[in-house]
C-alpha positions in Angstrom: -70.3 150.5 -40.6 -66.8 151.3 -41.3 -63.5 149.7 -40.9 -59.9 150.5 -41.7 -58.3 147.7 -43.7 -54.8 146.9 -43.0 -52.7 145.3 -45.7 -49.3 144.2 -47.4 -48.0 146.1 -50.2 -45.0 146.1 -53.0 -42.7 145.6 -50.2 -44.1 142.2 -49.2 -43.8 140.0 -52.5 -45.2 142.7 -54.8 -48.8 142.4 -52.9 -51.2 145.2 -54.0 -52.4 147.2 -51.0 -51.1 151.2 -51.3 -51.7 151.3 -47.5 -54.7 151.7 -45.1 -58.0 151.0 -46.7 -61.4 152.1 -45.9 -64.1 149.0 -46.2 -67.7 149.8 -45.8 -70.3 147.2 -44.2 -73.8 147.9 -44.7 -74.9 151.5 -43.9 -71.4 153.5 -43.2 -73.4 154.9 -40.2 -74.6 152.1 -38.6 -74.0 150.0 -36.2 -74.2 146.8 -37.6 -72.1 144.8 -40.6 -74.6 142.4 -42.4 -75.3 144.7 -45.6 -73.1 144.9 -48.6 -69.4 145.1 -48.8 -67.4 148.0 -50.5 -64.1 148.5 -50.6 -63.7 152.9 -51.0 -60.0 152.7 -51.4 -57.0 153.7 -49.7 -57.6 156.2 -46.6 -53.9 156.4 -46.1 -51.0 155.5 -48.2 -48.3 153.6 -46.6 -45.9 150.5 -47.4 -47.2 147.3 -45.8 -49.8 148.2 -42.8 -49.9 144.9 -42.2 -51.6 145.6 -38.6 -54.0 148.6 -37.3 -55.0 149.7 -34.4 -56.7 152.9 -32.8 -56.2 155.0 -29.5 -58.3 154.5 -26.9 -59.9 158.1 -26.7 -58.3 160.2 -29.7 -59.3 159.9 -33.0 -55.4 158.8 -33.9 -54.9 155.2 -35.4 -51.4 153.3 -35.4 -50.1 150.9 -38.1 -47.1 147.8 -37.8 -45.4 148.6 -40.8 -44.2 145.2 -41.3 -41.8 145.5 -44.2 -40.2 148.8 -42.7 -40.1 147.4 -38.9 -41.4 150.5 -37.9 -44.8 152.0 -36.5 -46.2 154.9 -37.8 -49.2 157.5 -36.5 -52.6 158.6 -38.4 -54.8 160.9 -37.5 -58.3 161.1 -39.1 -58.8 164.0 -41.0 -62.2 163.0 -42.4 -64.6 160.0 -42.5 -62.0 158.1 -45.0 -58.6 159.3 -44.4 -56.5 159.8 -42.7 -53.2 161.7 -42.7 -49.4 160.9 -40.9 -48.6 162.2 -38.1 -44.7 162.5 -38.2 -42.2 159.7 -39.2 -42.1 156.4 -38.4 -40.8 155.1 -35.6 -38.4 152.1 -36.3 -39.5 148.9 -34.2 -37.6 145.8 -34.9 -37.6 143.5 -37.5 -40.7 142.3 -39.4 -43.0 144.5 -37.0 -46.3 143.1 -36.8 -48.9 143.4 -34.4 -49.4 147.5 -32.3 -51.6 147.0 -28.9 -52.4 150.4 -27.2 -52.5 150.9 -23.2 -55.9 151.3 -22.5 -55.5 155.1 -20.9 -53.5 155.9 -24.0 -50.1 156.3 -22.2 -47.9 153.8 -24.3 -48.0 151.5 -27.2 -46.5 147.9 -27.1 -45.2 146.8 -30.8 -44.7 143.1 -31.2 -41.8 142.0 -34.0 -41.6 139.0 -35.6 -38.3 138.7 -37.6 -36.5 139.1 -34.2 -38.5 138.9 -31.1 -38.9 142.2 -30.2 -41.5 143.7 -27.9 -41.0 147.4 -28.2 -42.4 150.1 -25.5 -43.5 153.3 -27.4 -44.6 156.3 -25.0 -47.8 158.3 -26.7 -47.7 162.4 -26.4 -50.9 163.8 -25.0 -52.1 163.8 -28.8 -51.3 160.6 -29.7 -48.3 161.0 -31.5 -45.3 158.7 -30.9 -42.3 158.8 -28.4 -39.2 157.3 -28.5 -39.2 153.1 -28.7 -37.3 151.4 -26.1 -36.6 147.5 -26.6 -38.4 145.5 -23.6 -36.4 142.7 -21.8 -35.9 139.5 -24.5 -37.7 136.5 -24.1 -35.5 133.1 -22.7 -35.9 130.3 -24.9 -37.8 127.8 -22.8 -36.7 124.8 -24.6 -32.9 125.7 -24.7 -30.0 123.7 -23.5 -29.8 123.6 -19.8 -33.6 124.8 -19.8 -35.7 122.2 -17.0 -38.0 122.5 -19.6 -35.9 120.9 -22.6 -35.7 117.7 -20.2 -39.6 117.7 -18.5 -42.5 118.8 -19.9 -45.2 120.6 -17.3 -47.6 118.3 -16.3 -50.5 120.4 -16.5 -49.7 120.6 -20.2 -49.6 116.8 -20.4 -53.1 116.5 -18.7 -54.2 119.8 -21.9 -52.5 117.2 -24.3 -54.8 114.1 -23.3 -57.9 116.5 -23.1 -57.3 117.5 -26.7 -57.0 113.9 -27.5 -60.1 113.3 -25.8 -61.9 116.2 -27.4 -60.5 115.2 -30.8 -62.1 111.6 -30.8 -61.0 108.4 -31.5 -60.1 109.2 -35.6 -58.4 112.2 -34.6 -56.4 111.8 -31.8 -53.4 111.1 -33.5 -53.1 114.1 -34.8 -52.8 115.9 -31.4 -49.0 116.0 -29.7 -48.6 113.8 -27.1 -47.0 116.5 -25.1 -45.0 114.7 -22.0 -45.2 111.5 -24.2 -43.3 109.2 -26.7 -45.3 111.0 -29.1 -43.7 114.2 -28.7 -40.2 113.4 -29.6 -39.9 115.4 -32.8 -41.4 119.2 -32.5 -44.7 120.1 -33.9 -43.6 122.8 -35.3 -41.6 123.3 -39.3 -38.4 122.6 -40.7 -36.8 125.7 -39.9 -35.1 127.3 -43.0 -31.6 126.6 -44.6 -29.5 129.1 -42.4 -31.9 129.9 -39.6 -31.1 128.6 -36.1 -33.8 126.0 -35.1 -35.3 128.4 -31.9 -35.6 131.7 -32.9 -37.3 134.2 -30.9 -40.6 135.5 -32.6 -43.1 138.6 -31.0 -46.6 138.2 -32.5 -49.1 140.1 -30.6 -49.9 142.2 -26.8 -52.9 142.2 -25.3 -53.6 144.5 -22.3 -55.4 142.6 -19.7 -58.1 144.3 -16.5 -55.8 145.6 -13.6 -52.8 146.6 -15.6 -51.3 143.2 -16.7 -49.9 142.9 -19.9 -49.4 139.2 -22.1 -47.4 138.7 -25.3 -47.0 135.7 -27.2 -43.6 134.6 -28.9 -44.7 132.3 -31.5 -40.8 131.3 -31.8 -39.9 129.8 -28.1 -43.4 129.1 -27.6 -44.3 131.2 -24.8 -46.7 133.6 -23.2 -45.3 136.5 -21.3 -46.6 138.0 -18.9 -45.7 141.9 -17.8 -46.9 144.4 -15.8 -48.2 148.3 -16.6 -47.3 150.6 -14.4 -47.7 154.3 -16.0 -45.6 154.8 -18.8 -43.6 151.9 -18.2 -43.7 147.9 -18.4 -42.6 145.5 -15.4 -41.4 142.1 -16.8 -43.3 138.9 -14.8 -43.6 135.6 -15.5 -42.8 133.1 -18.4 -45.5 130.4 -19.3 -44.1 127.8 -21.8 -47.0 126.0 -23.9 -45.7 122.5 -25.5 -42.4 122.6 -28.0 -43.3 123.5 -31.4 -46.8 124.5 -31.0 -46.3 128.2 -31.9 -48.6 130.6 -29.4 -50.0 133.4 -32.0 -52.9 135.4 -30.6 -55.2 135.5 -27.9 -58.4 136.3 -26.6 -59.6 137.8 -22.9 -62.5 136.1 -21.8 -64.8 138.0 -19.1 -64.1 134.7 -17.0 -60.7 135.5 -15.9 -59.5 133.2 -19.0 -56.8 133.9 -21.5 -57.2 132.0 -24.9 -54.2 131.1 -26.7 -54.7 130.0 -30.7 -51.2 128.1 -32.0 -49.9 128.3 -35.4 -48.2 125.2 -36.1 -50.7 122.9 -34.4 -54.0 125.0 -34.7 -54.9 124.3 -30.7 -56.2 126.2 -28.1 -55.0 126.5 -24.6 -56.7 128.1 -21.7 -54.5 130.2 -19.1 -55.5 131.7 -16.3 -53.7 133.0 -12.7 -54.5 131.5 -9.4 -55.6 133.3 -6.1 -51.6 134.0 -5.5 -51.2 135.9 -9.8 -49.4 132.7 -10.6 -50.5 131.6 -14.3 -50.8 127.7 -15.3 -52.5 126.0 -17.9 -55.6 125.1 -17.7 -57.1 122.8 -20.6 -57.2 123.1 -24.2 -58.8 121.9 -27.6 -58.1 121.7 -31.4 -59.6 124.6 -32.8 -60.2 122.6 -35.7 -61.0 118.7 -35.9 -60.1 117.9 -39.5 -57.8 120.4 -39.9 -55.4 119.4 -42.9 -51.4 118.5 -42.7 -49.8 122.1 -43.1 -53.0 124.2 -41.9 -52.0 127.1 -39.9 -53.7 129.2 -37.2 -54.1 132.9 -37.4 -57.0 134.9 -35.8 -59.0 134.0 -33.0 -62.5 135.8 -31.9 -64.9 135.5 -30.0 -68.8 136.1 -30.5 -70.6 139.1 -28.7 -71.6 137.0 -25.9 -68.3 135.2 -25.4 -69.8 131.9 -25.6 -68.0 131.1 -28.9 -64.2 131.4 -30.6 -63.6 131.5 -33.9 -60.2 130.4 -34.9 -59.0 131.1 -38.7 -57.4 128.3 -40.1 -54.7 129.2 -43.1 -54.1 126.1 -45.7 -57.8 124.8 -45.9 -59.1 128.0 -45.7 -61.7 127.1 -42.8 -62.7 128.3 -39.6 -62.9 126.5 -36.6 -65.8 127.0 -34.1 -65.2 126.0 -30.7 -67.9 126.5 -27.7 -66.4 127.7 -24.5 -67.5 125.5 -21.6 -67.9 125.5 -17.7 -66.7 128.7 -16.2 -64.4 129.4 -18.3 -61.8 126.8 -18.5 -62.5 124.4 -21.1 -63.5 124.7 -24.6 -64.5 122.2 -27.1 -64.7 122.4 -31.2 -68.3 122.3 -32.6 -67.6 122.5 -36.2 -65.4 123.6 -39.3 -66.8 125.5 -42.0 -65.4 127.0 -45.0 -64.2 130.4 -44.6 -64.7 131.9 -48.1 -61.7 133.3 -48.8 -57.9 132.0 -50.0 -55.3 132.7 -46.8 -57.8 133.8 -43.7 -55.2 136.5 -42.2 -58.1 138.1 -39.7 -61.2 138.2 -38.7 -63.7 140.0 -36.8 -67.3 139.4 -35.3 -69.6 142.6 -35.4 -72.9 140.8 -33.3 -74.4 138.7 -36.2 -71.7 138.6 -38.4 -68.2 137.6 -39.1 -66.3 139.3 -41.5 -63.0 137.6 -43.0 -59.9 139.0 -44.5 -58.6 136.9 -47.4 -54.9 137.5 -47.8 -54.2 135.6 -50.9 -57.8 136.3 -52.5 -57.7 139.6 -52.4 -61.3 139.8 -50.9 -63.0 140.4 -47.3 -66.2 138.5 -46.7 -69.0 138.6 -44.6 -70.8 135.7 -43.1 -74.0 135.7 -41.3 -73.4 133.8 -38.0 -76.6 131.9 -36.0 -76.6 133.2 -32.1 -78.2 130.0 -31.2 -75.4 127.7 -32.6 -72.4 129.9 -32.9 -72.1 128.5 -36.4 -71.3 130.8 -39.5 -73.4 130.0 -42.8 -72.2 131.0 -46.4 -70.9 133.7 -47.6 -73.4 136.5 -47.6 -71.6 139.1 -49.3 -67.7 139.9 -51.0 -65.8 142.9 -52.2 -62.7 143.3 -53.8 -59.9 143.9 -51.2 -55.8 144.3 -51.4 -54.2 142.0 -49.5 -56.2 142.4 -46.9 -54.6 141.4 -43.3 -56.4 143.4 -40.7 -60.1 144.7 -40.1 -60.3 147.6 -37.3 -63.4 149.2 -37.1 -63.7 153.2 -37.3 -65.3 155.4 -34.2 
């Protein structure tokens, strides 16, 4: 099987990708990823594709090129390349996530450096339109918010569910949203210079029947639009706890959004009522014995959806959490080791997980056991730039 590899380059702290990579899993054929690893090298050369993505029908793929804060076009011109298709279109600042509209008709690019989500309209070949900047997000948490003075109580009832999920020896480690416990924010210092709420895009995720949801990893929200053609309708604003930084998501065939945080490594469960009004509905650690510092990063879920896998940055683990009732509650079953330094991405390909490690240079490939949900050791590794982002080809 094969995959295009995203990565960072000499633009990002003089990291080694040269652009889009080609990995192979197994046979480059098949449809399964549990042989050996090879990394062919680069099938596209470009400065930082830190996230990839493909169209829907055309054989076109679309990079975030982070350092540029643009988004560039690629169509495939063979099994392992893959060639530009015009310039790149600037985005916003520290571009890093590229969702396509499922009938092809836009692309949403989220940014982080500034908040951005950016609309780009897709020609009837796949090449790239003219970007126009989406309505900016409203800092829940500001002054004069409702929110900076009371905190939802549905997220107070997800906060003592955590607790109650972490156990007894860890539930001090889980924000007492709505609490005394939550007077300082969860999330870090922010940096000398940098106003303390900043607005930060991370990732869109098209959702059945046209609805769109972002996260903003900076005011700790989840936005919710609404497709309609070629252009995007803004809805409603759901505000997760102070500091917890929403990151990405996962659409679970129960009607269920999940929602992995960076600075406190949880997961939230979302879902709209019978009216489209969205409220929270539970939540978990997606990693008991997580470590002071740890960050989230990737969430997946298993073929059959009855598992996440949340990649944890900092102790290099992966948390496994089962997902319970109909949908709305999930619970963490273990923590394993995730073979690799900085677990950017991951991605499960029926009995196996492969892992992108940023800092090790290296994608992995674990075997996972369908009855469990558990991954075992690392099966196989290859060499790998920087690797940040594992798309599988056509």
């Amino acid at each position: 099987m094969r995959f295009w590899v995203g990565g960072y380059g000499e633009d990002h702290n003089g990291a080694p990708a040269e652009g889009i990579g080609m990995l192979v899993a197994g046979e480059p054929d098949g449809a399964l990823a549990g042989g050996p690893l090879a990394y062919t090298g680069t099938a596209a050369p470009a400065p930082s594709p830190s996230w990839v993505t493909a169209h829907p029908t055309l054989d076109v793929v679309y990079a975030a090129l982070e350092g540029e804060g643009a988004v560039q076009a690629f169509r495939r011109v063979s099994e392992d390349r893959l060639a530009p298709m015009g310039a790149p279109v600037p985005a916003g600042v520290a571009a890093c996530h590229v969702a396509v509209e499922p009938n092809g008709a836009f692309l949403l690019v989220s940014c982080w450096g500034d908040g951005r989500v950016v609309r780009v309209p897709l020609g009837a070949d796949g090449a790239l339109g003219d970007a126009r900047v989406a309505p900016a997000a409203a800092d829940p948490y500001g002054s004069g918010s409702p929110a900076a003075d009371a905190v939802d109580p549905g997220l107070a009832a997800a906060a003592r569910a955590l607790r109650a999920a972490a156990g007894a020896e860890y539930a001090d480690l889980v924000p007492g949203y709505g609490s005394d416990a939550d007077a300082e924010p969860a999330g870090p210092e922010p940096e000398p210079g940098e106003s303390p709420r900043v607005s930060r895009a991370h990732e869109a995720l098209f959702l059945p029947g046209g609805t769109v949801v972002t996260t903003d990893l900076g005011f700790d929200l989840v936005r919710v639009w609404h497709a309609a053609g070629a252009g995007l309708r803004r809805g409603e604003q759901i505000a997760l706890p102070e500091g917890c930084g929403p990151r990405h998501m996962v659409w679970h065939p129960s009607g269920h959004l999940y929602v992995l945080t960076e600075y406190t490594h949880e997961v939230f469960v979302l879902s709209p009522d019978a009216d489209g009004a969205w409220h929270v509905r539970g939540g978990a650690p997606a990693a008991v014995g997580a470590l002071e510092g740890d960050t989230g990063a990737e969430l997946a879920a298993s073929r059959d959806g009855q598992f996440l896998y949340a990649g944890i940055r900092g102790s290099d683990t992966l948390g496994v959490l089962r997902v319970r009732g109909g949908g709305e509650a999930v619970e963490p079953v273990a923590l394993v080791e995730a073979g690799v330094r900085r677990p950017r991405h991951h991605v499960v390909v029926r009995d196996t997980l492969l892992v992108a490690g940023q800092a090790s240079d290296e994608v992995v490939s674990l075997s996972l056991d369908l009855r469990t949900g558990i991954p075992g050791g690392v099966r196989y590794r290859t060499p790998a730039p920087a690797p940040t982002c594992l798309l599988p080809t056509r």
